[in-house]
C-alpha positions in Angstrom: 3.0 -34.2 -4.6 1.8 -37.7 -6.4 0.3 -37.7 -9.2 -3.3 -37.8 -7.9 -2.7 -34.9 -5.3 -1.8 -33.1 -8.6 -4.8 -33.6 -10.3 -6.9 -32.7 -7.1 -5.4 -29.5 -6.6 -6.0 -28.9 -10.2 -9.6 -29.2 -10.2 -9.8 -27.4 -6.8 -8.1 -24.6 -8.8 -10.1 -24.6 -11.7 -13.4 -24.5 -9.2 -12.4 -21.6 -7.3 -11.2 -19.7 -10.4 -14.8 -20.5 -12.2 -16.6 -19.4 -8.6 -14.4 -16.1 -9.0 -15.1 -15.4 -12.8 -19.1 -16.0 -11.9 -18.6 -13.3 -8.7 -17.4 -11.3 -11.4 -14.0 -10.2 -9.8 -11.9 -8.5 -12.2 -8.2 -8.2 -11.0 -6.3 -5.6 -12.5 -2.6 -5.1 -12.4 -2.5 -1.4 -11.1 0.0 -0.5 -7.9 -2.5 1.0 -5.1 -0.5 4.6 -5.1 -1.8 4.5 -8.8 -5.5 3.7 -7.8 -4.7 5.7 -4.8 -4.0 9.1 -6.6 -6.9 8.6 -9.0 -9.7 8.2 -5.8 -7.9 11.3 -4.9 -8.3 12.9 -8.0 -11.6 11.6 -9.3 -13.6 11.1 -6.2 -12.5 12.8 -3.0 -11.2 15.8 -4.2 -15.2 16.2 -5.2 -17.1 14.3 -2.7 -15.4 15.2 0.2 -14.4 18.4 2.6 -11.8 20.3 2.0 -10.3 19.6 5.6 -10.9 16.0 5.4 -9.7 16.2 1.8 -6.7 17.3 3.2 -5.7 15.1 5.9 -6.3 12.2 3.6 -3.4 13.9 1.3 -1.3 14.1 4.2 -1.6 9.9 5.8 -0.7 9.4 1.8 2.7 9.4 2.5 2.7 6.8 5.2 0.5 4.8 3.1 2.9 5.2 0.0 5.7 3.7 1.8 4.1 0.9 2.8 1.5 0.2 0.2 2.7 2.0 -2.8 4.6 -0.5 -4.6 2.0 -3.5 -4.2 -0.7 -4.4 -6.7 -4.0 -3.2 -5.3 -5.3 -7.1 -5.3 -2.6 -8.1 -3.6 -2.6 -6.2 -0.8 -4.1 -8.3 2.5 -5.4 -7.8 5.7 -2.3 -9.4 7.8 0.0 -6.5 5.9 -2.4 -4.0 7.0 -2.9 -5.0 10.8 1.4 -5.4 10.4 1.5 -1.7 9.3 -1.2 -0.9 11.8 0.9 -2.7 14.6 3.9 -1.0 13.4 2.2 2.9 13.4 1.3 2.6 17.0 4.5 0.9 18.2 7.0 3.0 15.9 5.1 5.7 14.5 6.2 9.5 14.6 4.5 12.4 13.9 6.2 14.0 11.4 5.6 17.7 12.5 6.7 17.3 16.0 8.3 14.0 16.5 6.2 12.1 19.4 4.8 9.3 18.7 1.2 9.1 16.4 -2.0 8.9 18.3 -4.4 6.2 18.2 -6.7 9.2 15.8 -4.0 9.2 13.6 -3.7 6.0 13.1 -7.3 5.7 12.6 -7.4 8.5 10.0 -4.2 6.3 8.4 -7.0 3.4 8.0 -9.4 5.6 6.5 -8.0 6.3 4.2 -6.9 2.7 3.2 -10.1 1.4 3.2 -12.0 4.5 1.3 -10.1 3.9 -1.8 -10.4 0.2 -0.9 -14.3 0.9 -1.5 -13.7 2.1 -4.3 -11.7 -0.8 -5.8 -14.3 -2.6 -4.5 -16.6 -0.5 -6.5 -14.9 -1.1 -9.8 -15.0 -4.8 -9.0 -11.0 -5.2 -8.7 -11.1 -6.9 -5.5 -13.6 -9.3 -3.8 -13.9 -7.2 -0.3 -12.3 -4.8 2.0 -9.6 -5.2 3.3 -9.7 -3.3 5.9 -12.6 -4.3 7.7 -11.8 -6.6 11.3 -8.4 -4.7 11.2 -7.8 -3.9 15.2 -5.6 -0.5 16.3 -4.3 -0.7 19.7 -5.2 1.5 22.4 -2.5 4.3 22.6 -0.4 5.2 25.9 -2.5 7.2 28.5 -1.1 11.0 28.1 -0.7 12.6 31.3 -3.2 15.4 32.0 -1.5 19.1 33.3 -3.3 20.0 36.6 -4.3 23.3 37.0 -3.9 24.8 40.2 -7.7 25.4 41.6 -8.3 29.4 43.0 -9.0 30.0 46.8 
């Protein structure tokens, strides 16, 4: 970059980080299976069912493996719609091995983007990240005829 390029991208910088501070955007450096486990904790485990409760403990561990490690900030919408993609083309229900449905996947997202909410509720990122995110259409299951009585 020349000299002048520099200095542009410097101001541009120091713009959007002074548009940010006035939004009132605080980042903070927590991994999302940290924030994660404390929406569990703090607000689900009150506000929701106990059945719905529960299947959001269960996608956890899908969620872990592919979000766990990041920084909640960090995390964007191309990573989810790649984890998305990769659910409904590789995914396996871990019970009984066939492949997830397109509900499961669904429930997957859920989950992502309720404790996404609530980061967004604490102000540690500027939207959700889940929102536009499109799950593909699973395979058509066959349907078992039943033979009609005479």
């Amino acid at each position: 970059m020349t000299e002048r390029q520099i200095e542009k991208e410097v101001a541009r910088q120091a713009i959007m980080f002074e548009e940010y501070c006035k939004k009132g955007i605080v980042t903070v450096n927590v991994k999302f299976k940290e924030f994660a486990g404390k929406w569990l904790n703090d607000f689900a485990r009150v506000n929701l069912k106990k059945t719905t409760f529960q299947r959001m403990k269960n996608t956890t561990i899908r969620v872990y493996e592919a979000f766990g490690h990041l920084r909640v900030d960090s995390i964007t919408r191309g990573q989810i719609q790649a984890s998305v993609d990769e659910m409904a083309k590789n995914g396996k229900n871990m019970k009984t091995g066939k492949p997830l449905s397109r509900k499961s996947i669904v429930h997957h997202l859920s989950f992502l983007s309720d404790v996404f909410n609530y980061a967004l509720r604490f102000d540690m990122i500027g939207s959700d990240h889940c929102n536009r995110i499109f799950v593909p259409k699973g395979e058509k299951r066959k349907k078992k005829s039943i033979p009609l009585r005479k």
